[in-house]
C-alpha positions, 0 to 999 in steps of 0.5 A, a space after each residue: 738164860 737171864 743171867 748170860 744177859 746181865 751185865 758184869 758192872 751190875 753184879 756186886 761179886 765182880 767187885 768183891 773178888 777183884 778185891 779178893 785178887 788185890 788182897 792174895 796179891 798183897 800177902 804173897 808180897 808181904 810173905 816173900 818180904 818176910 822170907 827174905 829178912 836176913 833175922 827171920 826164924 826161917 833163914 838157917 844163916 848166921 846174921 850179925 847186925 848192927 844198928 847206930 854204929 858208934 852212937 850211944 843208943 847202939 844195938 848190936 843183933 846175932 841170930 846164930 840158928 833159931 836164937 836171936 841175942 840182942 846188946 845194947 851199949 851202956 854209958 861206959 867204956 871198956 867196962 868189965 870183969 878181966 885180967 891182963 892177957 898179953 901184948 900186942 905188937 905191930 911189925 912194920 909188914 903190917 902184921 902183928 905178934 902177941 906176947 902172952 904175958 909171963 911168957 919166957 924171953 926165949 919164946 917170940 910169941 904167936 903171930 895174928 
């Protein structure tokens, strides 16, 4: 019966498992702030996420499923391998016409 009389500010385990609580507390809110990151593996989403937008240390990040692809922006603009497709015109609704290049005259071209 001598343990019902002690007092709870004496025993060392009181303190120990208030930091036991702490500490579970800590991690489930770390957990959920993992779940909720829209670039974890966990998230079935496709996430396109751009860092530094329109500077020169620019990243551009696309999780589509499981796979995580990272772009970094170079020094060079409009850089590449590529041949001339078409043309794009503007009408005055705001919408606008592609004309395939080599296209017959006859043809108005497919409308974006």
């Amino acid at each position: 019966m001598r343990f019902l009389d002690e007092d709870e500010e004496l025993n060392p385990i009181v303190s120990a498992v208030n930091l036991v609580d702490v500490f579970l507390v800590i991690i489930a809110a770390l957990l959920i702030a993992i779940a909720q990151n829209p670039l974890s593996t966990f998230s079935v989403d496709n996430v396109t996420v751009i860092k530094n937008a329109g500077q020169p240390n620019m990243e551009i990040i696309i999780k589509e499923g499981k796979e995580i692809k990272q772009y970094k922006a170079n020094d060079t603009i409009g850089s590449g391998e590529g041949a001339r497709a078409g043309i794009a015109y503007k009408m005055a609704d705001g919408s606008f016409v592609y004309v395939p290049e080599g296209a017959d005259k006859t043809q108005t071209g497919a409308k974006l």
